[in-house]
Backbone as JSON, one array per atom type, in Angstrom:
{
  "sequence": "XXXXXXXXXXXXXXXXXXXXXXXXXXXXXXXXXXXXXXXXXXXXXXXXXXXXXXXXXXXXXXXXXXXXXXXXXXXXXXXXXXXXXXXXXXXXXXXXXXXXXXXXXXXXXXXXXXXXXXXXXXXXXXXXXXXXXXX",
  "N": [[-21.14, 102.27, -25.79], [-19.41, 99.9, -25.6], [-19.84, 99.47, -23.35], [-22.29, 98.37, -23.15], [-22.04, 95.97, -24.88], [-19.84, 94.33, -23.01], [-21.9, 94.17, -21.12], [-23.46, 92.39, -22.58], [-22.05, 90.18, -23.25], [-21.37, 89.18, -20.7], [-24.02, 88.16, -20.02], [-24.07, 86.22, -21.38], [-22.08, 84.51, -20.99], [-22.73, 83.76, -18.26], [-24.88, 82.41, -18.57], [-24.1, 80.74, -19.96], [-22.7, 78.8, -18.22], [-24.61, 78.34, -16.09], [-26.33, 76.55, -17.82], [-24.33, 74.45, -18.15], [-23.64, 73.84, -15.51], [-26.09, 72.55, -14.74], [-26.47, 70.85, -16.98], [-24.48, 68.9, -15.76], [-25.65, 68.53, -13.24], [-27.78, 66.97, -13.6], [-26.56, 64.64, -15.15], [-25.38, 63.72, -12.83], [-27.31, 63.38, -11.36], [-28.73, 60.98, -12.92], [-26.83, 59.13, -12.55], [-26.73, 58.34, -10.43], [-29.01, 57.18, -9.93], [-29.2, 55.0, -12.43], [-27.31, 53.5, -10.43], [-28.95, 52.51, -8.7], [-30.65, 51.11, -9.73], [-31.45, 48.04, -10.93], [-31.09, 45.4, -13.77], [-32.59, 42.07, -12.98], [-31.34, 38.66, -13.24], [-32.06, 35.06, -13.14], [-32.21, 31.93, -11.45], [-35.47, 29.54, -11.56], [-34.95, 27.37, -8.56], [-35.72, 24.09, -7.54], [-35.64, 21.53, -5.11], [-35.64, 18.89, -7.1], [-34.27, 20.04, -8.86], [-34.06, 22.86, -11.27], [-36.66, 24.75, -11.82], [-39.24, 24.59, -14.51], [-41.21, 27.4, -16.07], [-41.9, 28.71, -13.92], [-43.83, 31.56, -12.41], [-42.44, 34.87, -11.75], [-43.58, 37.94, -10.27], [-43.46, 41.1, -9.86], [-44.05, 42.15, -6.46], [-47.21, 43.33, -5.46], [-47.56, 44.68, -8.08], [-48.76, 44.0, -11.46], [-46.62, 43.48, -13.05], [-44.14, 41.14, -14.57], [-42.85, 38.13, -15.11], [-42.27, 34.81, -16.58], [-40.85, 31.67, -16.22], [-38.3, 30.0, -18.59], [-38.19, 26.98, -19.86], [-36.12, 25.82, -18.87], [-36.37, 27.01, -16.16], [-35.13, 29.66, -16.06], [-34.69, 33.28, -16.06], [-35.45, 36.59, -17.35], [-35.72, 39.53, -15.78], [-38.0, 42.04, -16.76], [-38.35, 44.22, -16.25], [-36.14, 47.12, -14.4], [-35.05, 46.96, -11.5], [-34.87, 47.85, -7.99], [-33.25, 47.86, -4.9], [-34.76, 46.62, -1.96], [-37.19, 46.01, -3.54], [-39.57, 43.62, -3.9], [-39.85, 40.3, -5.36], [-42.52, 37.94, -6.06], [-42.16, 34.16, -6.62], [-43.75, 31.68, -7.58], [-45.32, 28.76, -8.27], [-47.58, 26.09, -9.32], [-48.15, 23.82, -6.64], [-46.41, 24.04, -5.24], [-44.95, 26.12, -2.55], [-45.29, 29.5, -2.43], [-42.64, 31.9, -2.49], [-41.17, 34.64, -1.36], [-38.84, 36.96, -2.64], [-36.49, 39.21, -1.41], [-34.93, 42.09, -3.34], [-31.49, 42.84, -3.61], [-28.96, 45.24, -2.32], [-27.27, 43.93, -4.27], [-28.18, 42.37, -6.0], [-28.08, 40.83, -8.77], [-28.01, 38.49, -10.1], [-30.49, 36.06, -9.38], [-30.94, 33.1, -7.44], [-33.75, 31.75, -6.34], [-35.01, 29.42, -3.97], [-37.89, 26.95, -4.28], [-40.21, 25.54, -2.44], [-41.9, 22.21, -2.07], [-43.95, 19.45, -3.54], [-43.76, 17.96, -6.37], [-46.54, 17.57, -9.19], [-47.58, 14.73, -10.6], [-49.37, 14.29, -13.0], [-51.76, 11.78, -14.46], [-53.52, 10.61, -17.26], [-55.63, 9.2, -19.76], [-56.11, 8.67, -22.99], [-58.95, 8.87, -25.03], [-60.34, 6.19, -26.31], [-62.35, 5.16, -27.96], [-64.69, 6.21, -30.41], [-67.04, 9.41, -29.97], [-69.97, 9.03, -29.77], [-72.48, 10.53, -32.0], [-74.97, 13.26, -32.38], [-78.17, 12.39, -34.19], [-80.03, 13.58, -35.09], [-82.05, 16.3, -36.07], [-82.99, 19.47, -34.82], [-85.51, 19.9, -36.39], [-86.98, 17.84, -37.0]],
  "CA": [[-21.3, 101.12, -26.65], [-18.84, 98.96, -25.12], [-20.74, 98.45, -22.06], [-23.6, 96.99, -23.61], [-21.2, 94.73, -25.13], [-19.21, 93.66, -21.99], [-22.62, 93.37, -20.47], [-24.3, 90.8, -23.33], [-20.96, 89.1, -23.29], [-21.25, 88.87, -19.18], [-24.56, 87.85, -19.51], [-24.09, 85.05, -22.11], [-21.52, 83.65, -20.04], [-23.63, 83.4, -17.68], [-26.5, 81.82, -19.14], [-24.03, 79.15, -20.52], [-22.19, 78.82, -17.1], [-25.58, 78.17, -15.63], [-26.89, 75.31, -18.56], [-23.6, 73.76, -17.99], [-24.21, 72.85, -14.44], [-27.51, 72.05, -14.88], [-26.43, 69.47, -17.65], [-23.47, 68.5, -14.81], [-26.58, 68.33, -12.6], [-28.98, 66.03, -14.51], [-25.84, 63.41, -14.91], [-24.79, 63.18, -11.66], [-28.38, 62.69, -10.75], [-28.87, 59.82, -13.7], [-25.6, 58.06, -12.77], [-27.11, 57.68, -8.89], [-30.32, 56.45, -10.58], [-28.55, 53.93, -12.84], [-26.26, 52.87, -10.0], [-29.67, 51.66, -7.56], [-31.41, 50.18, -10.62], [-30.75, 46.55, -11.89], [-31.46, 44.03, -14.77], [-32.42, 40.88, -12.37], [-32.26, 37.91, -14.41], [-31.85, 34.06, -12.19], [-33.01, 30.69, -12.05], [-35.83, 29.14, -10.09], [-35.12, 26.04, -8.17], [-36.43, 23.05, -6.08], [-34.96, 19.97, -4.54], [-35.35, 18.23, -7.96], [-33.39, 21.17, -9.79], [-34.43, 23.68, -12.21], [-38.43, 24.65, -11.95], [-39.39, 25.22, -15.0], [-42.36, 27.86, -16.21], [-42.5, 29.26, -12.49], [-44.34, 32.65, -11.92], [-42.07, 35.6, -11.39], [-43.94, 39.06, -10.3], [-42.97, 42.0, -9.24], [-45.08, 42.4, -5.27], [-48.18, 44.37, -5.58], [-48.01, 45.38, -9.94], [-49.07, 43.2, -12.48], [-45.38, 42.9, -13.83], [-43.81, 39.89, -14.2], [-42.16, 37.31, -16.43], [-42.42, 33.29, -16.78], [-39.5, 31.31, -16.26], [-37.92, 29.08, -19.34], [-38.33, 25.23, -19.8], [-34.72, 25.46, -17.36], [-35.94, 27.91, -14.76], [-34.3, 30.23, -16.45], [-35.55, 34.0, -16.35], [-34.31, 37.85, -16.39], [-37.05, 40.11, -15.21], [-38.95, 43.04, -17.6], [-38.33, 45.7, -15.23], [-35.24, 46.99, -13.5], [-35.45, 46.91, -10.36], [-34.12, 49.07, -6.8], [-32.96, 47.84, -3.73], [-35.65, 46.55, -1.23], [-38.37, 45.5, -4.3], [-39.7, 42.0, -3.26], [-40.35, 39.43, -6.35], [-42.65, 36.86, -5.51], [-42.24, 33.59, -7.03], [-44.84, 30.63, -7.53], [-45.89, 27.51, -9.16], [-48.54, 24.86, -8.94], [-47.8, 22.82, -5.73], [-44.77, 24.82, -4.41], [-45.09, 27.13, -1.61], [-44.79, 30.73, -2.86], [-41.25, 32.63, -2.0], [-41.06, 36.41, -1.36], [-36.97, 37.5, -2.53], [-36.01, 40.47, -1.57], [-33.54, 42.27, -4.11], [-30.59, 43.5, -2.05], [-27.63, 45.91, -3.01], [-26.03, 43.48, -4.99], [-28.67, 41.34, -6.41], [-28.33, 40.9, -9.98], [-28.37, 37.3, -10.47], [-30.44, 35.66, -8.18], [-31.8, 31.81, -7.46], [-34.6, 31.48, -5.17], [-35.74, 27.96, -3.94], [-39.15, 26.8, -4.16], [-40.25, 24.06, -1.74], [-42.98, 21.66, -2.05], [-43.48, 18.48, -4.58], [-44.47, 17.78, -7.94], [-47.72, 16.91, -9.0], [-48.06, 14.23, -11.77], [-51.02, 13.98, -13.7], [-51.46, 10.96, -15.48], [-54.9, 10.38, -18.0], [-56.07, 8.28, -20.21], [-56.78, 9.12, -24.17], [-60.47, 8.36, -25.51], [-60.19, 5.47, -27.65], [-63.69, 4.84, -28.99], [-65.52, 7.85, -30.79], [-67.67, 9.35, -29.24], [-71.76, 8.95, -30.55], [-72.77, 11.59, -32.2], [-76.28, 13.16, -32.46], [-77.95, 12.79, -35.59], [-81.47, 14.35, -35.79], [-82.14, 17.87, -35.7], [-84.93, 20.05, -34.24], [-86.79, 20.23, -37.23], [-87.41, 16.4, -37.54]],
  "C": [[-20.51, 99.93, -26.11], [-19.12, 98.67, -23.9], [-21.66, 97.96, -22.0], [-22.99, 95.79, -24.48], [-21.06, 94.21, -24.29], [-20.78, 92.91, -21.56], [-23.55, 92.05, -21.08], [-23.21, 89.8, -23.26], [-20.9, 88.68, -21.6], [-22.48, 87.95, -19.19], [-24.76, 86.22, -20.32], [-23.04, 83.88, -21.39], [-22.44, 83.14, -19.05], [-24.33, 82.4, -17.6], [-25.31, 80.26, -19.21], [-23.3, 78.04, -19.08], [-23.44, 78.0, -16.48], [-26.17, 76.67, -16.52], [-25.8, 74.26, -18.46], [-23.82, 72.5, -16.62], [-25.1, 72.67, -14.54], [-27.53, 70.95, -15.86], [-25.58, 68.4, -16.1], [-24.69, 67.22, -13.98], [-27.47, 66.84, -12.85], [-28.0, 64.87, -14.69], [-25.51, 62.79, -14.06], [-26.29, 62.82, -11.02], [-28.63, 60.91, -11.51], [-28.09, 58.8, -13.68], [-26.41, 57.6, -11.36], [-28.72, 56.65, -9.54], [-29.76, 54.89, -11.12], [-28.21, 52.89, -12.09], [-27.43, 51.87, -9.24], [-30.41, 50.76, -8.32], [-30.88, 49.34, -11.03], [-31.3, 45.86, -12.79], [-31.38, 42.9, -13.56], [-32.34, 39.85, -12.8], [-32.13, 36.73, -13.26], [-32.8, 32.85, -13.25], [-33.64, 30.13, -10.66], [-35.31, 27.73, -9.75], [-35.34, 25.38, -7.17], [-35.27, 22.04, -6.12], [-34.49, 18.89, -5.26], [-34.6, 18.64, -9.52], [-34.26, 21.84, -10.49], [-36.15, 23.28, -12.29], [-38.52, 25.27, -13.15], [-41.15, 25.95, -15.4], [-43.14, 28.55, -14.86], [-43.11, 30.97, -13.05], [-43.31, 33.77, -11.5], [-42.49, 37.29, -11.05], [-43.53, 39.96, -9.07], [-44.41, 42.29, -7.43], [-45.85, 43.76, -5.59], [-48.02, 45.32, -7.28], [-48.47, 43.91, -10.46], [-47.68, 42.71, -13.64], [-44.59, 42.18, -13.27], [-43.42, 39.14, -15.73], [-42.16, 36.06, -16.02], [-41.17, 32.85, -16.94], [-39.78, 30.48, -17.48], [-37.97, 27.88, -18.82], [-36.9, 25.2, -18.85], [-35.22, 25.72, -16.17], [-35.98, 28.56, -14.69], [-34.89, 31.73, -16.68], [-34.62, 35.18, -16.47], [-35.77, 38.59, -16.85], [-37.88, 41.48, -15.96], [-38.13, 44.22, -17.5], [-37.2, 46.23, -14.7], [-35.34, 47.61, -12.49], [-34.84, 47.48, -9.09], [-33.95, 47.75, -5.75], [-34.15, 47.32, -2.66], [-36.65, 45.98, -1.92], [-38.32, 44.59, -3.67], [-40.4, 41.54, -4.69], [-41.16, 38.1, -5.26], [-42.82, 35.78, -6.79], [-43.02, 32.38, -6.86], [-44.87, 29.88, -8.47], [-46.63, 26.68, -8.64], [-47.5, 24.02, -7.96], [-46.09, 23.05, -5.32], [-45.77, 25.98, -3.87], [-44.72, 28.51, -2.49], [-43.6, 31.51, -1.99], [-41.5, 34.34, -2.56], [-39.2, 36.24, -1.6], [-37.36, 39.1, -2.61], [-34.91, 41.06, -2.31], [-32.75, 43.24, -3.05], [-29.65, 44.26, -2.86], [-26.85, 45.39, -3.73], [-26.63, 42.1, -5.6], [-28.99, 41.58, -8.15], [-28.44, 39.87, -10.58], [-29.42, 36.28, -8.91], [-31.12, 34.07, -8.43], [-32.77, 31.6, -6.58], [-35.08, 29.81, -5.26], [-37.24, 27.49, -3.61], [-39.48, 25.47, -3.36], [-41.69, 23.52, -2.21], [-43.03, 20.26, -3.16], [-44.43, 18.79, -5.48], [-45.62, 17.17, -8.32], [-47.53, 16.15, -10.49], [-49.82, 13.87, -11.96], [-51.11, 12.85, -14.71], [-53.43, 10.92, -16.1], [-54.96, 9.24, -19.15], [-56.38, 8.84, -21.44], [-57.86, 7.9, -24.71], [-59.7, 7.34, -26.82], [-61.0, 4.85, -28.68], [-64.31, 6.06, -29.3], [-66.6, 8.13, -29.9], [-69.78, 9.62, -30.11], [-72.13, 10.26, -30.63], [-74.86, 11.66, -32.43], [-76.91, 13.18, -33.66], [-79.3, 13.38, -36.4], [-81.41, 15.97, -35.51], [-83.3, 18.1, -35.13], [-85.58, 19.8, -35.31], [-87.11, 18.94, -37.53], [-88.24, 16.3, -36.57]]
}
């Protein structure tokens, strides 16, 4: 009788011995994970400061985020080591950044100039039609 004791008590050690490292395991993997992943947030800018409403997407997905009326952005996704964001706007060259080991704020510069648009608002109505088909 007391060696089917010892041995459920050997083998429960065991077992918990075993789920221990295997939690151990699973943290020390999730801390290396953590450590390569980042929150990117930045600001874009040109020559005439702060672009605002630029284009920020992640290269080759469909994710991405719109800069603020500053510039001003931080990115959806968090992001590894090597990703490339590309950034764009009407009448700026598009910029590839690469995120690097230690990119957590970043500014990229956009070259190219500004396009104004200037127009004109309608100031006489415009004639409307006033028969129908059935007349």
């Amino acid at each position: 009788m007391k060696t089917q004791t010892s041995t459920s008590k050997l083998s429960y050690v065991k077992t918990m011995v075993s789920l221990c490292a295997l939690g151990l395991l699973g943290l020390v993997s999730h801390r290396a994970t953590a450590q390569t992943e980042r929150t990117v947030a930045g600001k874009v800018l040109t020559a005439n400061g702060p672009l605002p409403y630029a284009a920020i997407t992640l290269k080759g997905t469909q994710i991405g985020v719109q800069a603020d009326e500053n510039g001003a952005f931080t990115f959806p996704k968090d992001l590894k080591e090597n990703d490339v964001l590309i950034i764009s706007s009407l009448a700026y060259t598009d910029h590839e950044f690469v995120i690097k080991e230690n990119s957590y704020f970043i500014e990229p510069y956009l070259e190219g100039e500004e396009i104004l648009i200037i127009g004109a608002l309608r100031t006489e109505p415009v004639a409307r039609c006033t028969t129908s088909i059935n007349d």
